[in-house]
C-alpha positions as CSV (number, residue, x, y, z in Angstrom):
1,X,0.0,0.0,0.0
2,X,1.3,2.9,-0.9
3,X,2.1,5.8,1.7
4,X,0.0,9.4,1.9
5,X,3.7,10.4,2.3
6,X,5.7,8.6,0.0
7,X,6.8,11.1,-2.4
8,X,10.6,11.6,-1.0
9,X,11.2,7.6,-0.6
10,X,12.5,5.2,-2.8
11,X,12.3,2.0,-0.9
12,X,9.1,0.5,0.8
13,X,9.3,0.9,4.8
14,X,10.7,-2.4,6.5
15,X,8.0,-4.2,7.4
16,X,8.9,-4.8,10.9
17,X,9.6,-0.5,11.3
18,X,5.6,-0.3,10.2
19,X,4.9,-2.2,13.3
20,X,7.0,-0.8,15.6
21,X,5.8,2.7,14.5
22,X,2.2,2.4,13.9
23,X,0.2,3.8,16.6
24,X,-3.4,2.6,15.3
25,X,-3.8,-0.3,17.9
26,X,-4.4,1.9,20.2
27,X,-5.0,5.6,18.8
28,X,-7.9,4.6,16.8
29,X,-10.3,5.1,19.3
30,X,-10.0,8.6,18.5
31,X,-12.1,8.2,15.4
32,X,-14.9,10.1,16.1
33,X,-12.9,13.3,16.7
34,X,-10.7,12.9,14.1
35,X,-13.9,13.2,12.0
36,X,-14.9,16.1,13.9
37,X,-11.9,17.9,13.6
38,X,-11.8,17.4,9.8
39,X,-15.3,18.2,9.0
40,X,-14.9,21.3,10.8
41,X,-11.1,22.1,8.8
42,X,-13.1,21.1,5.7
43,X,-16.1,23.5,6.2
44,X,-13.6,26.1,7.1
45,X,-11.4,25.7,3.8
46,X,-14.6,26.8,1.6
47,X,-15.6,29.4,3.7
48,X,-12.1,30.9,3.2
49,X,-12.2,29.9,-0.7
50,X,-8.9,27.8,0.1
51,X,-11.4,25.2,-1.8
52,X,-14.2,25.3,-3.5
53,X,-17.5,24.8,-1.4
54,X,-18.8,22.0,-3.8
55,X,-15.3,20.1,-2.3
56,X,-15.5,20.8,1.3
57,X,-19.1,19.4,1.0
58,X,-18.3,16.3,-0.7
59,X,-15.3,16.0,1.9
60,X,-17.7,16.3,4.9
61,X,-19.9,14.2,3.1
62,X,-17.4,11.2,2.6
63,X,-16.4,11.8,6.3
64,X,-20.2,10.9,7.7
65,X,-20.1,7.9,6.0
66,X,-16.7,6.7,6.7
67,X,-18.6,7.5,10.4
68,X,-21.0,5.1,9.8
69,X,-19.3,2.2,8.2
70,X,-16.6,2.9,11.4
71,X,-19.4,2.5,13.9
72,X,-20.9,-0.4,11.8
73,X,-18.2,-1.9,12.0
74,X,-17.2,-1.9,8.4
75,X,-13.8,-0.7,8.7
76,X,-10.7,-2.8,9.3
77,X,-7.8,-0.3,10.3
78,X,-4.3,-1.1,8.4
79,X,-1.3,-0.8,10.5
80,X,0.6,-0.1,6.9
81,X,-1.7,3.5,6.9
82,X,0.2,3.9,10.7
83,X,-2.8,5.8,12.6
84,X,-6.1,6.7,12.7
85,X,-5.4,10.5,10.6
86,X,-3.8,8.6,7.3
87,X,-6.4,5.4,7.3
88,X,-9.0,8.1,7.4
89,X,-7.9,9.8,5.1
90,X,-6.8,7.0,2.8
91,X,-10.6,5.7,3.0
92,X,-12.1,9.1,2.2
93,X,-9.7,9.4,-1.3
94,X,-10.7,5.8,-1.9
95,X,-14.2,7.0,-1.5
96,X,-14.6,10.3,-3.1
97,X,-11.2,10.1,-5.2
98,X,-8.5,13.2,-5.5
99,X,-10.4,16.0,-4.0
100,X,-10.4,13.9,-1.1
101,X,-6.5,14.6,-0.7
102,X,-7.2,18.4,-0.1
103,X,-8.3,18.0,3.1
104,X,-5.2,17.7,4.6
105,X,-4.2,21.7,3.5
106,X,-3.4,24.4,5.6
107,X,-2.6,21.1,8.5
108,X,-0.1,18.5,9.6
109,X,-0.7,15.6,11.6
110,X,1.2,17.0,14.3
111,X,-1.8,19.6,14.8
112,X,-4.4,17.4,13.9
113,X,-3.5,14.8,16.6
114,X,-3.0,17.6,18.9
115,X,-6.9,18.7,18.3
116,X,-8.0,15.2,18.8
117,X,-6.3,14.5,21.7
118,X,-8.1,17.5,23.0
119,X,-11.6,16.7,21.9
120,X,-11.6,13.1,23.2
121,X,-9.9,14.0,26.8
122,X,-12.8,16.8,27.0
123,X,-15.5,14.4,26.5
124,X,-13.9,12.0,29.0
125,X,-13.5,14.7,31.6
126,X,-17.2,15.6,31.2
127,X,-17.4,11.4,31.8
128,X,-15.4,12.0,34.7
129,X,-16.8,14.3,36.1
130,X,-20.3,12.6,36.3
131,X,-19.1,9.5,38.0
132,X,-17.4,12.0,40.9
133,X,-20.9,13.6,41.4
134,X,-22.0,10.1,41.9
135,X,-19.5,9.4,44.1
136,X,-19.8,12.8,45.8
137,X,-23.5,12.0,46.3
138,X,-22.8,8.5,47.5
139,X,-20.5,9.8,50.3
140,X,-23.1,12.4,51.5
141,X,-25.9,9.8,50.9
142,X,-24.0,7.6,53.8
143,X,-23.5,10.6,56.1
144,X,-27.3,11.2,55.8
145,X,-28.6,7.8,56.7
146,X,-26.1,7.0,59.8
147,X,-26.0,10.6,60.8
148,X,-26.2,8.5,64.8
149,X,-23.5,6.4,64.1
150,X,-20.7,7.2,66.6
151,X,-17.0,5.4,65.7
152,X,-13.2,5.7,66.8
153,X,-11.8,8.2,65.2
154,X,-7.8,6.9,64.7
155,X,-4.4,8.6,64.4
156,X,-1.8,6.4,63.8
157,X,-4.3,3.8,63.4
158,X,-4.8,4.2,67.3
159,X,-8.1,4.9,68.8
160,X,-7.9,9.0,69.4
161,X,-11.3,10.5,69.3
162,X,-14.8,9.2,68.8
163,X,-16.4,11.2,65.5
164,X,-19.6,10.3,63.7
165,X,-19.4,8.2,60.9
166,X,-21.3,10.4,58.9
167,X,-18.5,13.1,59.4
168,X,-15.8,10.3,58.6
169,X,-18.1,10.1,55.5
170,X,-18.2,13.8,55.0
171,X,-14.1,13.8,55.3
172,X,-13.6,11.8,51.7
173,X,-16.7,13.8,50.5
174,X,-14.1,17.2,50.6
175,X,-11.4,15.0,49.1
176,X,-13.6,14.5,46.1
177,X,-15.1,17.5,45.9
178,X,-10.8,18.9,45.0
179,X,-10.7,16.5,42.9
180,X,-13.9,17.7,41.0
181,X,-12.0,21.2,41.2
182,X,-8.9,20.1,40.2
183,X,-10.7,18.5,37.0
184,X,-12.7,21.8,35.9
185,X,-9.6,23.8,36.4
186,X,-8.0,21.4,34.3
187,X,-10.8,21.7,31.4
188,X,-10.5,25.4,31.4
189,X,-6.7,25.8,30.8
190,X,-6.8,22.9,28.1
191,X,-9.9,23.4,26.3
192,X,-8.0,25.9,23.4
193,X,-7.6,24.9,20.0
194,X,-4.1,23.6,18.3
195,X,-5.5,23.2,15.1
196,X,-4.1,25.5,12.3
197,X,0.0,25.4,13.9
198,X,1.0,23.3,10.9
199,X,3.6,21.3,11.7
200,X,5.5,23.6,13.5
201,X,5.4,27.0,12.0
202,X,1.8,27.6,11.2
203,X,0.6,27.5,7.4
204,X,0.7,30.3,4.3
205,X,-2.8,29.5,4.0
206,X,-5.4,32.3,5.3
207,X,-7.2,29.8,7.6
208,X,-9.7,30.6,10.1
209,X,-8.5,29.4,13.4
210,X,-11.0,31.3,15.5
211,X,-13.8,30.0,13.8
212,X,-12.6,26.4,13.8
213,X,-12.1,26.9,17.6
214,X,-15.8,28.0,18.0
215,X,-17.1,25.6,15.7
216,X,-15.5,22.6,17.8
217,X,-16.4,23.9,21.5
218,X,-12.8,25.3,21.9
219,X,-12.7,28.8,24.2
220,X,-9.7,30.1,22.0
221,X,-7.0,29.3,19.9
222,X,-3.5,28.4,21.2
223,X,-0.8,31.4,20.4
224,X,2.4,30.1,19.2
225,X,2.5,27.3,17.0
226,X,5.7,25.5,18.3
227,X,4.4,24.8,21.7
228,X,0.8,23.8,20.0
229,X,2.3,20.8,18.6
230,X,4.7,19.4,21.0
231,X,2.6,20.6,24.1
232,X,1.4,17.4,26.8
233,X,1.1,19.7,29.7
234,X,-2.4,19.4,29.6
235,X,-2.4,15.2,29.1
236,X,0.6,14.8,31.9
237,X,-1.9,17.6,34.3
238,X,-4.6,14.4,33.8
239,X,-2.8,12.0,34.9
240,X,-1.8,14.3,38.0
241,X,-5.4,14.7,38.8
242,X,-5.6,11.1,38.2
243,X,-3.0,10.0,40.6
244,X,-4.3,12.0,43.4
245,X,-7.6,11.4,43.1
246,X,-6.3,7.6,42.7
247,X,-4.7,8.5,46.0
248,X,-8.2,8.9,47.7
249,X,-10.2,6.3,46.9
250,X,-6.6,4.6,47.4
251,X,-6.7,5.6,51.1
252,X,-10.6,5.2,51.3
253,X,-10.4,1.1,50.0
254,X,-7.9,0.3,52.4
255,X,-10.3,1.2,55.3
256,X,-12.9,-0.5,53.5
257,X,-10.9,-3.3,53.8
258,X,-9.8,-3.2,57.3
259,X,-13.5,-2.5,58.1
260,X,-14.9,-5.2,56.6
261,X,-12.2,-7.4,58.0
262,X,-13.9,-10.1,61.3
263,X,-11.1,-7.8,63.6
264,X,-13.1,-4.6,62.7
265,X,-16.7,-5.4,61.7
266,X,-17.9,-1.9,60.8
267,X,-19.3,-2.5,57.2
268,X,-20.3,-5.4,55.1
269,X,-19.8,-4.8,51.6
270,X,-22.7,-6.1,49.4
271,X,-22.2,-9.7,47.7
272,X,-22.3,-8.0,44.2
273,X,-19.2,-6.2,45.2
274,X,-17.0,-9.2,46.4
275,X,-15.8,-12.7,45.6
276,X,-14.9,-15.5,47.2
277,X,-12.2,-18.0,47.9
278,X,-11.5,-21.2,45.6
279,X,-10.3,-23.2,48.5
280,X,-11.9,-21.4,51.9
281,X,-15.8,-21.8,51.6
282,X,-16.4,-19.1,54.5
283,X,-14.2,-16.0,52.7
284,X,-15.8,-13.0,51.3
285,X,-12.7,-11.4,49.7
286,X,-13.5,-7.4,49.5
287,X,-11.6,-7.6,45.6
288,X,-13.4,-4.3,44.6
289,X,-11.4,-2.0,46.9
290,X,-8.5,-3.9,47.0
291,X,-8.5,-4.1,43.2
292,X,-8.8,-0.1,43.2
293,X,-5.8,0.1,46.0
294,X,-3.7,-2.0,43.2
295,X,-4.3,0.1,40.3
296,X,-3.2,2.8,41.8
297,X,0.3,2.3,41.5
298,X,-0.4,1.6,38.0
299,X,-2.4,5.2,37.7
300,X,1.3,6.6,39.2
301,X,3.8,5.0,36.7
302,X,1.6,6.3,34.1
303,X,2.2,9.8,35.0
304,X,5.7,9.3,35.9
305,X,5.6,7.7,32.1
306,X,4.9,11.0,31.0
307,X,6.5,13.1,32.9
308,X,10.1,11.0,31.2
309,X,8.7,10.9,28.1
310,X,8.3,14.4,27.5
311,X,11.5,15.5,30.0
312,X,14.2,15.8,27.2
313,X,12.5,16.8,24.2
314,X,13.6,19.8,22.1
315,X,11.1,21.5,20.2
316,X,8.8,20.8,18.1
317,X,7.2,17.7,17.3
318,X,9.2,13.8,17.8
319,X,8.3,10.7,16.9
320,X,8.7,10.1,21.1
321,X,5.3,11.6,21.8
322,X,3.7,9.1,19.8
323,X,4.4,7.5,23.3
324,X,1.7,9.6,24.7
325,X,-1.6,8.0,24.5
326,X,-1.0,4.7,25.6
327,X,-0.5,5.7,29.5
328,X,-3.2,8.7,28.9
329,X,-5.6,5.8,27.7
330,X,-4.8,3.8,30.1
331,X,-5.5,6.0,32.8
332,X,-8.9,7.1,31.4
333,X,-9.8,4.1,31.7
334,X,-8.5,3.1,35.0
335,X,-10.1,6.1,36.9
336,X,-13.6,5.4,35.1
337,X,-14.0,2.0,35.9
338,X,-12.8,2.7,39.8
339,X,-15.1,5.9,39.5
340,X,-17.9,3.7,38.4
341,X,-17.5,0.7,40.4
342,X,-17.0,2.8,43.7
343,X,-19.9,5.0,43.4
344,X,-22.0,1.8,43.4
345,X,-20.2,-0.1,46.2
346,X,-20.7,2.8,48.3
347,X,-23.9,3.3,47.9
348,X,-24.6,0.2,48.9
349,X,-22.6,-0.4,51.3
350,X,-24.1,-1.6,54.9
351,X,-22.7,-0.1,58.1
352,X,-22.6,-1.5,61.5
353,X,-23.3,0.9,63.7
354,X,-23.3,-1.0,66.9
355,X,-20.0,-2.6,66.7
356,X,-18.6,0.7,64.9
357,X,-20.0,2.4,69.0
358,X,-18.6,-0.5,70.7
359,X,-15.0,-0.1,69.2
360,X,-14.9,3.7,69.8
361,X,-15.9,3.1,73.6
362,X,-12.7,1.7,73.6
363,X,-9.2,2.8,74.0
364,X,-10.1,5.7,76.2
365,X,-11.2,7.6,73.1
366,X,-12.6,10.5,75.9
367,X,-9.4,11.1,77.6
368,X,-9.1,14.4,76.0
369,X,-12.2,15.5,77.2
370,X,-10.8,15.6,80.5
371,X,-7.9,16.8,80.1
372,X,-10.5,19.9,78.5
373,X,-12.9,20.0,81.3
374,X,-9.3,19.9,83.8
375,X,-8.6,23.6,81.6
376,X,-12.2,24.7,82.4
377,X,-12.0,24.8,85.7
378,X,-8.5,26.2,85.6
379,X,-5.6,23.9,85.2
380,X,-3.2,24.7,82.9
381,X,-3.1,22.4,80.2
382,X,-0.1,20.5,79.9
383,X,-0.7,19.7,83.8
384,X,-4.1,18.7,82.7
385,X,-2.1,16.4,80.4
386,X,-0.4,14.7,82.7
387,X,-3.6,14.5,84.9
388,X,-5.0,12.0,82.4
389,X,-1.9,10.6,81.5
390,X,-1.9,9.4,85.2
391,X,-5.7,8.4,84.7
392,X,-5.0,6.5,81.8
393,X,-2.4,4.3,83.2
394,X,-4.6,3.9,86.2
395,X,-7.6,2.7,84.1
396,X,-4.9,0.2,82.2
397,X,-3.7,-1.1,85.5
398,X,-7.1,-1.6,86.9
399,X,-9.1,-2.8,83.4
400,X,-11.2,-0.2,83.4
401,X,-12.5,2.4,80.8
402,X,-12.2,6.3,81.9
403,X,-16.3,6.4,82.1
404,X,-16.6,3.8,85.0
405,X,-13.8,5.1,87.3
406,X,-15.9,6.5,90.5
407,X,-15.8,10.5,91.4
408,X,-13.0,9.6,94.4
409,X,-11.0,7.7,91.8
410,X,-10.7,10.4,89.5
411,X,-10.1,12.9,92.4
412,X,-6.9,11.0,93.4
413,X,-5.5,12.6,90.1
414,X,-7.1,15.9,90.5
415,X,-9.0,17.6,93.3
416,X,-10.4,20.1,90.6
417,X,-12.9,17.2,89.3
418,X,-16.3,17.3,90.1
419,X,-19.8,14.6,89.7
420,X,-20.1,17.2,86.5
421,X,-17.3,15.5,85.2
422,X,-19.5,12.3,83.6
423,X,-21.5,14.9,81.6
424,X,-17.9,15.2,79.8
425,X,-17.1,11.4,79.0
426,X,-19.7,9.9,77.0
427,X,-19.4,9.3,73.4
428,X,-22.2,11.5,72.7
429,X,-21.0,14.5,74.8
430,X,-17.4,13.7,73.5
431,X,-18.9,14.2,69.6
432,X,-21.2,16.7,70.6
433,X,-19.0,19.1,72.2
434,X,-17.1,19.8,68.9
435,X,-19.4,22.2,67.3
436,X,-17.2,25.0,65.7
437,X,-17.3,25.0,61.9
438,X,-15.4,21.4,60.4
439,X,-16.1,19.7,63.8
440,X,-17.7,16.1,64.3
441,X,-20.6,17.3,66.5
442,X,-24.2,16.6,65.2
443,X,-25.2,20.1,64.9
444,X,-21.7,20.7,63.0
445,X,-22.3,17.7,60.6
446,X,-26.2,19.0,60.0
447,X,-24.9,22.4,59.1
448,X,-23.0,20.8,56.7
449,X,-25.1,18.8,54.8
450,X,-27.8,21.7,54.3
451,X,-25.5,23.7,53.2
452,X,-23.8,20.9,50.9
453,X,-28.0,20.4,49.5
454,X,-28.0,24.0,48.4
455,X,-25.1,23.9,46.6
C-alpha cells in the first residue's frame, strides 16, 4: 500500500519498522474526533475559498459515511496506513477520489492529533466528572442515613477520638469534591484549539482558526504554533489529577478493607461487590477496593511515564510523543471504571453501627475531654495532660475504661474534678462538644449537609 507520504522515498518501509511505529492499535479510538476535527477544517477551507464549497461538502460528506461504516463496523484499520489520521484519510480518497486529498491543506498531523487528543480528553472529563458527582452523592448519601453512628476516630491507626461516621463520610466527600476542582480547572486551561499550527510553524494558507475553535467547542485558539504541537502539559496535568484522586479512593479502600475485616466489623460490603475464595468456603474477599488500591500504582507509573517521556525533548514535534496516549488511555480508563464501580459499592454499602459504637468506647477515646474539662476549671493544660496521663495508666492497671472510674477515683489525680465531670465522657457529649465550623458534633455535621443540599 502505498504511503500518503511517500513522495521523498524510494524504498518500501521495513515491514517490521511499520509495526513498531504504527500507533493505530491503540489511537484509533479517536475516530470520532478525528472526524470532527476534519469536518470542521473542511467546512472552514470553503468558507475561506482555500477550496471550492462544492469540495469541502463532498469532503464532509465522505467523512459521515466513513462515520458510519466505522461505527458499523465496516472498517478494518491497516497498520501499513500507521494511525487513525492517514487510514482516514486514505478511505475518504478511496471513497470520493483526489479531492479527497485536499483536506489535509493548511494542517499536519502533528496539529491534527494535537486537536483530537483534546476533543476526546474533554469528552472524558465531562465522563469524569459525572461519576465524581455520583461518588460525591454516594458519600453524602451515607453521612445522611447513619448521621447517629458514633466510631473511633484513629491517628496512627490508634483509637484517638470518637467522631460520627457520617463526618468520617463527609471527610472523603471534601477530598472528592478537590478532585472535582482540580478536573474543571484542568478543562478550562486545556480546552484551546491547536488546530491550524502546521507542523510547527503555522501554514501560508489564510485559515480561520478562531472559527474552527468556536465551531469545535474550543474557548480560544493556542498562540504560538511550536508549543501547539509538541505541548502534553495538559495530558501529563490528567494524569496528576488522576493519581491524586487515585490516592483517595486509594486511602478510602484500604479502610474499606480493614473495616470489613472479622477484627473490625464496621461495614459489610454487598455480595455484588465481592468474591470469594476457591479453597476457603467461609471467605468474602472485599476484591473491589482492594483491586482499586492496586491500580493505583499503576495510575502513578503512568504519570511518571509522561513526565520521562516528555523531559528531554527539544522542540517541536518527535516521533517520542507518539508515546503519549498509551498511558493517557490507560489512565482514562483506569479512573472510570474505579469511579464507576466505587460509586455503586458505596452506595450500597451496609454499616454496622453497633460494633462501629462498641469499638470507639474503647481505647479511652474521651481522655481528652478531661484533660478539656481539667482547663475549664483552671488547670493549665499541659498539667491537665499529665492528669490524664496518670488516669489513663490507672484505668490500664485496673481494666477499666475512663467512664466507670468513681468520682474519688478520679479525684486522686485531681481535686479540681467534680460529679459534673461524667456529663464530659460519654461518646455522645465527647462528639457533641465539637461544634465550631469542620467539627464532628451533630449540629456541625447538619450544618454541613444543608449547606452541601443547596449547593
Amino acid at each position: 500500500m502505498s504511503k500518503l507520504w511517500g513522495g521523498r522515498f524510494t524504498q518500501p518501509t521495513d515491514k517490521f519498522v511499520e509495526e513498531f511505529t504504527a500507533s493505530i492499535e491503540f489511537d484509533q479510538r479517536l475516530y470520532a474526533y478525528d472526524i470532527q476535527g476534519s469536518k470542521a477544517h473542511a467546512e472552514m477551507l470553503g468558507r475561506q475559498d482555500i477550496i471550492a464549497v462544492e469540495e469541502a461538502n463532498q469532503i464532509i460528506a465522505g467523512l459521515n459515511d466513513i462515520l458510519k461504516d466505522i461505527e458499523a463496523g465496516k472498517v478494518e484499520f491497516s497498520v501499513e496506513l500507521e494511525d487513525i489520521h492517514m487510514n482516514i484519510e486514505a478511505r475518504l480518497i478511496e471513497r470520493i477520489g483526489a479531492v479527497g486529498g485536499k483536506l489535509h491543506t493548511g494542517r499536519s498531523r502533528n496539529d491534527q492529533v494535537a486537536v483530537d487528543i483534546r476533543l476526546y480528553l474533554r469528552d472524558e472529563i465531562d465522563t469524569i466528572l459525572d461519576y465524581l458527582a455520583k461518588l460525591e452523592a454516594a458519600l453524602i448519601k451515607q453521612a445522611e442515613e447513619n448521621l447517629d453512628v458514633i466510631m473511633p476516630g484513629y491517628t496512627h491507626l490508634q483509637t484517638a477520638q470518637p467522631v460520627l461516621y457520617a463526618h468520617h463520610m463527609l471527610a472523603y466527600r471534601e477530598m472528592i469534591a478537590r478532585d472535582i476542582s482540580r478536573l474543571q480547572d484542568l478543562r478550562v486551561r486545556f480546552n484551546v484549539m491547536p488546530l491550524g499550527a502546521g507542523a510547527l510553524a503555522g501554514t501560508t494558507f489564510n485559515i480561520d482558526r478562531e472559527w474552527v475553535a468556536e465551531t469545535l467547542g474550543f474557548d480560544g485558539v493556542t498562540r504560538n504554533s511550536l508549543d501547539s504541537v509538541s505541548d502534553r502539559d495538559f495530558a501529563i496535568e490528567f494524569c496528576s489529577f488522576s493519581s491524586i484522586l487515585m490516592m483517595h479512593l486509594s486511602r478510602l479502600s484500604e479502610e474499606l478493607i480493614l473495616w470489613s475485616s472479622a477484627d473490625f466489623n464496621f461495614i459489610e460490603l454487598t455480595d455484588a461487590f465481592c468474591t470469594g475464595s476457591s479453597i476457603m468456603p467461609q471467605k468474602k474477599n472485599p476484591d473491589v477496593p482492594e483491586l482499586v488500591r492496586g491500580k493505583t500504582g499503576r495510575v502513578y507509573g503512568n504519570l511518571m511515564s509522561m513526565l520521562t517521556l516528555m523531559k528531554s525533548l527539544p522542540l517541536a514535534y518527535n516521533k517520542d510523543m507518539q508515546e503519549d496516549k498509551e498511558p493517557l488511555f490507560d489512565t482514562l480508563d483506569t479512573v472510570k471504571g474505579s469511579l464507576k464501580i466505587f460509586a455503586d459499592m458505596i452506595a450500597e454499602m451496609k454499616v454496622k453501627g453497633d460494633n462501629m459504637r462498641i469499638a470507639a468506647a474503647r481505647g479511652f477515646s474521651t481522655a481528652t475531654d478531661v484533660a478539656d474539662y481539667c482547663v475549664r476549671k483552671g488547670l493549665p493544660f499541659r498539667q491537665a495532660h499529665e492528669v490524664v496521663g496518670k488516669t489513663v495508666r490507672f484505668c490500664v492497671e485496673n481494666g477499666k475504661d475512663i467512664p466507670e472510674l468513681t468520682l474519688d477515683e478520679f479525684k486522686e489525680f485531681s481535686e479540681l474534678i467534680e460529679e459534673d465531670i461524667y456529663d464530659y465522657v460519654t461518646l455522645e457529649a465527647s462528639v457533641n462538644a465539637r461544634k465550631a465550623t469542620g467539627g464532628t458534633a451533630r449540629e456541625a455535621v447538619e450544618r454541613e449537609l444543608a449547606q452541601l443540599k443547596n449547593r
